[in-house]
ZAGU-825109 format. One line per field, with one value per residue: x, y, z of N, C-alpha, C in turn; residue in three letters. Coordinates in steps of 0.001 Angstrom, whole numbers, m for minus. Layout:
n.px <- (X  ...);
n.py <- (Y  ...);
n.pz <- (Z  ...);
ca.px <- (X  ...);
ca.py <- (Y  ...);
ca.pz <- (Z  ...);
c.px <- (X  ...);
c.py <- (Y  ...);
c.pz <- (Z  ...);
aa <- (ALA  ...);
% end
This chain:
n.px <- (246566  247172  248664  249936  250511  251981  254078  255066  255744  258057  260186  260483  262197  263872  265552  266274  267388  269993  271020  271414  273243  274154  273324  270428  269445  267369  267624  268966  266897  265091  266181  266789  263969  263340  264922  264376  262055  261962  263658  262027  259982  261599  261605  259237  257656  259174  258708  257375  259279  261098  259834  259142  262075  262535  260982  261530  264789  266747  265649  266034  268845  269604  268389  269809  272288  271581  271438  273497  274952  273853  274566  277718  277673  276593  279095  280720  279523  279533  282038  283065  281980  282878  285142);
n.py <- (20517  23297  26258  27781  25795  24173  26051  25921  23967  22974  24801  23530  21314  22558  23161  21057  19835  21783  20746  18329  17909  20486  22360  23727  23874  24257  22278  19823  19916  18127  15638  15143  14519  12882  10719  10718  9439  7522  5689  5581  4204  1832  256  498  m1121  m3004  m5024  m3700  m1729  m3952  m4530  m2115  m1598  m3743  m3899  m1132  m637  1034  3575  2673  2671  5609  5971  4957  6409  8289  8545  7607  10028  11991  10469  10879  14061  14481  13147  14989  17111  16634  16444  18819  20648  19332  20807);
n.pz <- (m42204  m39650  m40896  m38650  m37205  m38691  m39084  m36641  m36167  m38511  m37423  m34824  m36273  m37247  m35645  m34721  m36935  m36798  m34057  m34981  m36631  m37506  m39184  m41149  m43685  m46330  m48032  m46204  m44137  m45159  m45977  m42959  m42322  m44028  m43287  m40818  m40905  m42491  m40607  m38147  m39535  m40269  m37519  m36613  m38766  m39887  m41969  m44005  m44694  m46220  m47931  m49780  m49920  m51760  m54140  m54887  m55347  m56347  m55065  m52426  m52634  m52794  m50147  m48584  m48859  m48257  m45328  m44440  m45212  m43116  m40771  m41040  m41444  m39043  m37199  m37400  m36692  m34146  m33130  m33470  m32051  m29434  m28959);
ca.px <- (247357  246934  249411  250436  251311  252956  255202  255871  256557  258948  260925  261263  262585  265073  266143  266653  268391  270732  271310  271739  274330  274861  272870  269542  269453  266211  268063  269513  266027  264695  266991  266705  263033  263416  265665  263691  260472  262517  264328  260215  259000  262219  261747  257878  257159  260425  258073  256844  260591  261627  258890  259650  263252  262245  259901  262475  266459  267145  265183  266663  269892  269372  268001  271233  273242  271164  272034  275551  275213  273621  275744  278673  277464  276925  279648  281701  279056  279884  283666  283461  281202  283425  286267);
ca.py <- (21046  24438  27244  28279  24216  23971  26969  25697  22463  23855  25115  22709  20935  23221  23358  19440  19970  22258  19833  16871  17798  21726  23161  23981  24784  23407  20872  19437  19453  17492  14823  14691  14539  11555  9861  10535  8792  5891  5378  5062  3113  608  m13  m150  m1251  m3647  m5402  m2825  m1179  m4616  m4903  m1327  m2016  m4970  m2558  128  m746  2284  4546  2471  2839  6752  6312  4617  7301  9698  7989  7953  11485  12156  10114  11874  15233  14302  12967  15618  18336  16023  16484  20369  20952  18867  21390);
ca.pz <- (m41127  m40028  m41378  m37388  m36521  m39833  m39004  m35540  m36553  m39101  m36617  m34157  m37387  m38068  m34339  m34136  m37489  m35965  m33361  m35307  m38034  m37385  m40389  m41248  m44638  m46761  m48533  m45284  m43147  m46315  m45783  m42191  m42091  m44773  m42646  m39289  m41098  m42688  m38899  m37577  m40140  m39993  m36491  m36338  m39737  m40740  m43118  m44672  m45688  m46408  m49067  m50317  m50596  m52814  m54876  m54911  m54968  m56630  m53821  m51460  m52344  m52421  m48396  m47759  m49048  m47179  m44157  m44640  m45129  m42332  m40195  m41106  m40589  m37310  m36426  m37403  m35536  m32022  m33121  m33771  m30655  m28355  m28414);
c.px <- (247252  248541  250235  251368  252277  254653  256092  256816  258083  260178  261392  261996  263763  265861  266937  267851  269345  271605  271892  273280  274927  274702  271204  268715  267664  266566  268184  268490  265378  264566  266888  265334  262735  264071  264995  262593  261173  263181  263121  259717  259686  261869  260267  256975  258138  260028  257893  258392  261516  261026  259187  261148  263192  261775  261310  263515  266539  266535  266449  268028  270602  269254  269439  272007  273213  271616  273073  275933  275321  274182  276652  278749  277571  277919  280474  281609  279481  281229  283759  283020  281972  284857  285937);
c.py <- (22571  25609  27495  26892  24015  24874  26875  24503  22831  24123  24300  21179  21201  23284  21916  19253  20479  21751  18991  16886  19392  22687  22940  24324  23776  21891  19327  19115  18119  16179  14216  14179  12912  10487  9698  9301  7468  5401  4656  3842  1646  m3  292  m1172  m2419  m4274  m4883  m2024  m2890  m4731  m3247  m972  m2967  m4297  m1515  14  323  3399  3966  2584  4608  6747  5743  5775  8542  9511  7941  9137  12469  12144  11003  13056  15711  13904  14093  17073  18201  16571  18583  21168  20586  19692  22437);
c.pz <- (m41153  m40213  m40176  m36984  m37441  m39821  m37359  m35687  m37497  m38589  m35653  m34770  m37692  m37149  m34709  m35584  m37341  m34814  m33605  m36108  m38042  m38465  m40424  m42680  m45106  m47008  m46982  m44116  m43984  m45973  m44324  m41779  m42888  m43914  m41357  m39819  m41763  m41485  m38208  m38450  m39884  m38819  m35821  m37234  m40193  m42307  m44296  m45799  m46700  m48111  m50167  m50908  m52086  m54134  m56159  m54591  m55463  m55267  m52588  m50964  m52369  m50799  m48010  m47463  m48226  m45755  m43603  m44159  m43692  m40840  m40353  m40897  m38974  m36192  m36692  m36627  m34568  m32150  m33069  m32537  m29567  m28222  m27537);
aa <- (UNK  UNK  UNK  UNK  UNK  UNK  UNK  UNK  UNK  UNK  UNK  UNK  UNK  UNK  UNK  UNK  UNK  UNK  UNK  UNK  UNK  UNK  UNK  UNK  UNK  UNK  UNK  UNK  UNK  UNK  UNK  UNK  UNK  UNK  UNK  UNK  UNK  UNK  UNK  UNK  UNK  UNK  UNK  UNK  UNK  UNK  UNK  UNK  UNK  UNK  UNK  UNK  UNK  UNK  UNK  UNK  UNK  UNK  UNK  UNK  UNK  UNK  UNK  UNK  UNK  UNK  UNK  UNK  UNK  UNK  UNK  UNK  UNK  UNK  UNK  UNK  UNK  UNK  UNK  UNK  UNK  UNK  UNK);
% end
């Protein structure tokens, strides 16, 4: 990937993080970027996470948590935004 796409991408990364949950930090795109690509894979792939769950309960129960997380962020951005 080149250095210029990498740094755009990046950004419209950090935007959608911004969006999603109301932070941007590293940790926090990390997380969302993990969660965007387990969201895709569930829901093109089901097999595929089903079999990696199986694999990996411990991971998996990390992606939960992330999820959670995630969730919650967000709902509390919609709540802080909607005043």
């Amino acid at each position: 990937m080149e250095k210029i796409f990498a740094q755009k991408f990046d950004a419209l990364l950090e935007k959608y993080c911004e969006l999603l949950v109301g932070e941007s930090d590293d940790l926090t795109k990390e997380k969302v970027k993990a969660w965007a690509m387990y969201s895709h894979i569930a829901k093109s792939m089901p097999a595929l996470i089903n079999h990696w769950s199986a694999m990996y309960p411990d991971a998996r129960g990390e992606m939960k948590q992330i999820i959670q997380e995630i969730k919650q962020l967000n709902e509390q951005h919609r709540k802080s935004t909607q005043k």
